[in-house]
N, C-alpha and C positions, 0 to 999 in steps of 0.2 A: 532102470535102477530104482531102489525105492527112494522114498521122499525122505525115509531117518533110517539109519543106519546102525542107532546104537547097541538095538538088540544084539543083534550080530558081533558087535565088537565085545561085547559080556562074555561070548561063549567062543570068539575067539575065531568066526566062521565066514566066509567071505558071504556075500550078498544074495547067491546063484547057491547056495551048499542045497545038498538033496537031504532029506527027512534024514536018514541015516547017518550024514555028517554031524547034524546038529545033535542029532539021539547022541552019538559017540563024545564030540566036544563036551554037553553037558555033563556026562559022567563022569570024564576027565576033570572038569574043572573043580564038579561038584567034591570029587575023592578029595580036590590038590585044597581047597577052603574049605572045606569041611570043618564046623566048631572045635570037633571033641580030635581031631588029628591037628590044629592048631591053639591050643590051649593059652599061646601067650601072644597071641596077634587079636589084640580088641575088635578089628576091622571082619576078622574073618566070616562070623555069623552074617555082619550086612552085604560082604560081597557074595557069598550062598545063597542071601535070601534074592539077591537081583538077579543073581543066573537061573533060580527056580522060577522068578518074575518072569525071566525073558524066553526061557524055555516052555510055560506054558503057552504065550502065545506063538513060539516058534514052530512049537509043534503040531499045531491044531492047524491045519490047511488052513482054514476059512479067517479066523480072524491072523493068523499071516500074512494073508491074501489083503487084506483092509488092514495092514501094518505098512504093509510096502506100498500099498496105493495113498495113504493118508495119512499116516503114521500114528503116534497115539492118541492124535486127537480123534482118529475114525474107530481106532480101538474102544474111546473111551463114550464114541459115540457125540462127538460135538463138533466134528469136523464136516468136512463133506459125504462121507457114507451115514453123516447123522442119522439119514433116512432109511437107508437100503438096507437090506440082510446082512446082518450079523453085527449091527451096530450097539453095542451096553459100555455099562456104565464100569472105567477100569477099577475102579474098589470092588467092582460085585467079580472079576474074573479072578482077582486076585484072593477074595474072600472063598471065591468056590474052590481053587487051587491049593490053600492053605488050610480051610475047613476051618477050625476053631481054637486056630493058633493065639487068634485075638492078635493078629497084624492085621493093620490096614494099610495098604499101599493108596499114596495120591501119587501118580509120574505127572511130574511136568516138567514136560520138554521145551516150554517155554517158545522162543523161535523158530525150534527146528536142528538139525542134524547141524553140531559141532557151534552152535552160531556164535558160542563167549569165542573163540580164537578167532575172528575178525569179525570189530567191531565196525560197523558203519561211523562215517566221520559223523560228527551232530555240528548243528545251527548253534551260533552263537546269538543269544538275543538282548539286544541293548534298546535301555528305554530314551530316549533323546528327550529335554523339555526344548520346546519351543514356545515363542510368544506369539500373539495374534498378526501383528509387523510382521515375524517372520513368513507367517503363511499370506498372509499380504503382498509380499512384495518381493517373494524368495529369498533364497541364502544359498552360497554353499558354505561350507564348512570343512576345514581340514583338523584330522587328529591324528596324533603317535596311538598304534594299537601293538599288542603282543598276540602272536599265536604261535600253535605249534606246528613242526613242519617236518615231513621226513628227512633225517636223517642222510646227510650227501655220503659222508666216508661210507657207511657199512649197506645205504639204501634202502633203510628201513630195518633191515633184518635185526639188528642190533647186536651181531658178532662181529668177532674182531680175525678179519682174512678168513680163511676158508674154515671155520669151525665153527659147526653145527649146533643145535637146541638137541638136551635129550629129553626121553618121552619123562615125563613127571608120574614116581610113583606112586605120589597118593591117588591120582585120578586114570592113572593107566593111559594119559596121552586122550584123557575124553573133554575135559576142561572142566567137569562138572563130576562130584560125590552124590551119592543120595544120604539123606540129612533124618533121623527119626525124629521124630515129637509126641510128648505122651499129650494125649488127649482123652482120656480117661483110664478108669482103673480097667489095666491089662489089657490095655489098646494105645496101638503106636499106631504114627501116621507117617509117612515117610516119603519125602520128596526131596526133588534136584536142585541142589545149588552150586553155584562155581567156587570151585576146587581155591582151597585158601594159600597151596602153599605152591600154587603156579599162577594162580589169579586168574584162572581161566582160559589161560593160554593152551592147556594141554603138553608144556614142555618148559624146561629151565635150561639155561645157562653157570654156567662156574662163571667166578668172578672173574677166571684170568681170560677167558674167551669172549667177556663183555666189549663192545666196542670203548674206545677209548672216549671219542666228543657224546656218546648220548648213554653210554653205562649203560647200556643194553634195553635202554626204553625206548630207540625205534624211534624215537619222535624228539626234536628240539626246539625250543623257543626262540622266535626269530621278530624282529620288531619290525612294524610295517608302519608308514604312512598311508592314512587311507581319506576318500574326499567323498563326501555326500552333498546330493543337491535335495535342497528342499524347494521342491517348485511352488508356485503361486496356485492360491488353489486346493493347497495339500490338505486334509483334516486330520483334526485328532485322532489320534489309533492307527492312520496310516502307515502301513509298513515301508522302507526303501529298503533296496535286497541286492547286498554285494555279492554277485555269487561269486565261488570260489574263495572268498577271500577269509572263509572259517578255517579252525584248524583241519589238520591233513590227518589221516592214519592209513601205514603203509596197508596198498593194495585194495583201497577206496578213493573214491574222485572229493576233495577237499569241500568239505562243510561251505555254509554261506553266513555272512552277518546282515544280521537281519536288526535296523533300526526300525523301535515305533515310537512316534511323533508322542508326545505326552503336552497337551496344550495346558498351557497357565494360565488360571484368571485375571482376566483385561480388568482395569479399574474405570474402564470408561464403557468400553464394549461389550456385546455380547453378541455371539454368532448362532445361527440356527441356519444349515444348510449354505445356500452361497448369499442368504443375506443377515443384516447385519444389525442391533438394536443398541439407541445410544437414549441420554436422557438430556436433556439441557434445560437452564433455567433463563428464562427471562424475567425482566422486572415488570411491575405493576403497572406500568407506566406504557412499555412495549408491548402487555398482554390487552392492554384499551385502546391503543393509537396505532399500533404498528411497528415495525423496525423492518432495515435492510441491512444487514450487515454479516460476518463470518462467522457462522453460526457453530458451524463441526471443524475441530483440528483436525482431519484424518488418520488413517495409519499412515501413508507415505509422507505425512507432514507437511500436507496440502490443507492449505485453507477451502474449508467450501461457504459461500456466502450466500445465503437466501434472505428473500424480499415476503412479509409477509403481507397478502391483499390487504386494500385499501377497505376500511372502515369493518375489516373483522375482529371480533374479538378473541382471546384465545383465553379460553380456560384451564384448569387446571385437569391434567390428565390428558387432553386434546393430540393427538398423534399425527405425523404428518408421514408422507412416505417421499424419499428423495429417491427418483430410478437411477438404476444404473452406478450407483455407489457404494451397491454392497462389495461382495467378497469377487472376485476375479474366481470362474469359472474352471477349473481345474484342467489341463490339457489345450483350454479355451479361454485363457487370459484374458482378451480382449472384450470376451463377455464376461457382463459382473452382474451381481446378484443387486437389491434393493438392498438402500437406510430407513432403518423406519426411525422417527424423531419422537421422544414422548417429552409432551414440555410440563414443567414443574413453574408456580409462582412463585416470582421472588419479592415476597412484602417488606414495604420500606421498616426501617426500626425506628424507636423511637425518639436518637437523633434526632434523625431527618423531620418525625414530628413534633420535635421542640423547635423546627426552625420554621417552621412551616406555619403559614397563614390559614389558621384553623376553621374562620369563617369562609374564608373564603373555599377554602377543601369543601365546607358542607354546601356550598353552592353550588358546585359543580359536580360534586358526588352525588350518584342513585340515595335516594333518602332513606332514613333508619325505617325499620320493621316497624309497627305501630302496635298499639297494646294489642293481647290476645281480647277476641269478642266472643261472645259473652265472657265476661270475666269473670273467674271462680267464688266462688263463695268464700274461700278462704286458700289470703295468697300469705307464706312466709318468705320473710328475708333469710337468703342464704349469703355465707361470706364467701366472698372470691381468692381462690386461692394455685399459684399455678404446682403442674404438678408432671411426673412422667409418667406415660402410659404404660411404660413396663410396670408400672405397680397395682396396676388391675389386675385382681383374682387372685390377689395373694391374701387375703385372710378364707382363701375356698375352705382349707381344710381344719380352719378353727369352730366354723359352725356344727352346735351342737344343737341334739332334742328336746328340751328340756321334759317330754311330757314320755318319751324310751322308760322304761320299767328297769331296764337292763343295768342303767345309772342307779339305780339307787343301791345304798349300799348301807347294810343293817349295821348299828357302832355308829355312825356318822350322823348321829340325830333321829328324835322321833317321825316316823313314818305319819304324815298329816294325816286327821282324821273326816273324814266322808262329812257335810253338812247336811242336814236335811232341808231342803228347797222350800 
């Protein structure tokens, strides 16, 4: 059987017709649409021009032959006979058929024989936020969801007892019209879209044959509880995949819901793979002498306590690495990635040094810098004054050239005159 079928259903001719069926059908159909024998049916000229469409390739053995093997994408030459004999392009077969009608035919058949009347169920995709905790130390999580679902009383079908869909005349039972567009003077382009007044289907219903619970939309909303686990481990972007649990459409296996992890910035943390970067400040006093104490709150709301070596100093910037306390290992809990520790100074205020025995501090403190040597020829007093560094580089784009040509402007004063040296 071929791959598309719809040429055939144009001219009205089963799959298997021999050359002479189809010669005969297209006459026939051609007489029965014919423009100038339907003068008050707008439609008729486009359903002529698609059985002249479908009969030239009907006809011609060879690209028939790469109709049914590929259908119009091998016609058109973009399919799999892209390669092989008798592969072109379907605007050039359509232009050589018509000569200088100034139609241009684009078919696109889009997925394939009949594909708008059953559609594949789709994924439903939901973005979930999560904290850094949560991926620390797991969650699940339960929610009320809504989807749709076949239809119990009618099974989908969306009639009501034994009464059938009929074939839809505007699309002839195909689910798709061909659509023209002018794209220049005295040239149309003309291609397949789904049929507006069956939506695709290829057939309708009367209102009194519509199923009662779903009104003949085959499909009802049914409200689900559903549970997600967010294991330990999990990252950002991670997907978790209810399958089944997407909406349904009759005569397809039911969609899935698909959560991804959406991570929120940590005001303390930051992750990078399974380990983990936090910042802490000690004071002046613990960055010269040392301290032991609870240094990191954790995510699980564990204290962790570190001792910093005896007679080290810690500076400003100094980083330290704690194993084994980063992120838990995804699948591998029990393994956990690294903390790195970046520590910040905390200088006493001025308080503290009003209260504070100021001789004595300079005894025991590293002593002041001492004048610069050799010392300048000429030193100015500048006044002290504090200030915020976002305010650097804000007068950048008030400096001007004074010596630009381009500035001066004739009316605004005499132009100075040259001295002689």
């Amino acid at each position: 059987m071929p791959v598309e079928t719809e040429l055939y259903e144009l001219l009205g001719v089963p799959a298997d017709a021999t050359e002479d069926e189809i010669k005969r059908a297209y006459r026939k159909k051609a007489k029965e649409h014919h423009p100038d024998k339907n003068p008050n049916d707008p439609e008729a000229s486009q359903k002529f021009q698609e059985m002249a469409a479908a009969y030239e390739i009907l006809s011609d053995s060879n690209k028939r032959e790469i109709y049914d093997s590929y259908g119009m994408e091998g016609v058109a030459g973009r399919g799999a006979a892209a390669g092989g004999p008798g592969g072109m392009d379907a605007a050039d077969v359509f232009e050589h058929f018509f000569g200088g009608s100034g139609m241009n035919f684009a078919f696109d058949f889009g997925a394939g024989s009949r594909g708008s009347r059953r559609r594949p169920s789709s994924d439903s995709i939901i973005e979930y936020d999560v904290t850094l905790e949560d991926l620390y130390n797991g969650k699940s999580v339960k929610m009320n969801m809504e989807r749709e679902v076949v239809c119990e009383p009618c099974k989908g079908s969306g009639t009501r007892g034994n009464a059938k869909p009929k074939k839809c005349v505007k699309c002839e039972g195909k689910g798709w019209t061909f659509v023209h567009t002018q794209v220049g003077p005295s040239q149309l382009a003309t291609s397949r879209a789904m049929c507006s007044e069956c939506d695709g289907e290829g057939e309708k219903l009367k209102e009194k044959d519509r199923c009662k619970k779903c009104k003949g939309e085959k499909t009802v909303k049914e409200k689900t509880r559903q549970e997600i686990h967010i294991e330990k481990g999990m990252s950002d972007g991670q997907r978790i995949v209810l399958a089944g649990a997407g909406d349904q459409v009759p005569g397809s296996p039911p969609g899935d819901v698909v959560f991804v992890l959406k991570l929120k910035q940590h005001e303390s943390f930051e992750r990078s793979g399974n380990d983990l970067l936090t910042t802490v400040k000690v004071t002046l006093s613990e960055a010269l002498l040392g301290f032991s104490r609870i240094l990191v709150t954790h995510l699980d709301s564990r204290g962790v306590r570190v001792s910093s070596p005896s007679g080290k100093v810690i500076k400003f910037g100094d980083t330290i690495v704690l194993r084994g306390e980063g992120m838990p290992v995804y699948k591998r809990s029990s393994d956990k990635g690294d903390l790195y520790v970046v520590f910040q100074i905390e200088m006493p205020d001025e308080v503290w040094l009003q209260s504070a025995d100021r001789a004595a501090l300079e005894r025991v403190l590293p002593p002041k810098k001492a004048e610069v040597e050799p010392k300048p020829p000429v030193v100015d007093e500048a006044d002290y004054e504090e200030c915020d560094i976002a305010d650097f580089g804000d007068d950048e784009d008030t400096w001007e050239d004074e010596d630009d040509e381009d500035d001066f402007h004739p009316g605004m004063g005499e132009e100075p005159e040259c001295r002689q040296q």
